[in-house]
C-alpha positions, 0 to 999 in steps of 0.5 A: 527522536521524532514520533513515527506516524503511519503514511499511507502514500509512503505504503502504497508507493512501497507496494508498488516497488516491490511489485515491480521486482522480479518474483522472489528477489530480495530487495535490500534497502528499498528506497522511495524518494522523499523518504529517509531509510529509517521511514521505509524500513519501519513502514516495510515491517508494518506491511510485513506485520499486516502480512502484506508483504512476504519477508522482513529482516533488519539489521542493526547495532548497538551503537546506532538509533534504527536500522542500518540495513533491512531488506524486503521480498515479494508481495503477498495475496494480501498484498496484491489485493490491497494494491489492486483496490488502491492501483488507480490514482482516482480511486486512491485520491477518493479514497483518501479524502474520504477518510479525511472529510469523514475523520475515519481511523486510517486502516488497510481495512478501512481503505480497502473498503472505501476503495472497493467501494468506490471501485464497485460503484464505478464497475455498476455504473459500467454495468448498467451503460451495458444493460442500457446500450442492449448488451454492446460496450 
């Protein structure tokens, strides 16, 4: 079959899924549209690999090339502070072509510390408006 590569708008619209479900549920069989069963149930086990998120399992059998079933529970501390950095679309976008213009491995690590980045520049520049402005917002 084809090479599966690694696609971060495909983790991070994962992420939210499962943020959006009630603490503790099990989703089986997430889906994100655009994507096959086969892409989400891999790059689910990579973000439980990453300890991203909390649970993990699959099912399959033999006479079948992938999964058949999988199914995925709750977000970690990780989890939820890798998707804290990348929540915003600006900061995601940025982030993003930044990696691309830079030609930079694409990490969590590496993300997350662009979108910090990005994320504490914008944060100083609201600091510093405050300092101005005599303390008032």
């Amino acid at each position: 079959g084809e090479k599966m590569k690694r696609d971060m708008d495909l983790i991070r619209k994962i992420l939210f899924e499962i943020e959006s479900k009630k603490p503790f549920e099990v989703i089986h069989n997430l889906s994100i549209e655009g994507y096959d069963k086969q892409e989400v149930a891999y790059h689910c086990e990579m973000l439980y690999q990453e300890g991203l998120i909390k649970n993990y399992y699959s099912g399959d059998c033999d006479n079948f090339d992938g999964v058949l079933f999988f199914r995925v529970q709750d977000l970690t501390w990780q989890g939820h502070d890798f998707l804290e950095t990348i929540r915003q679309d600006t900061i995601w976008n940025k982030t993003k072509k930044t990696i691309a213009e830079k030609g930079l491995a694409i990490t969590v690590g590496t993300i997350k510390t662009i979108a910090t980045a990005f994320i504490t520049a914008a944060a100083e520049g609201v600091a510093n408006s405050i300092i101005k402005n005599g303390g008032q917002i």
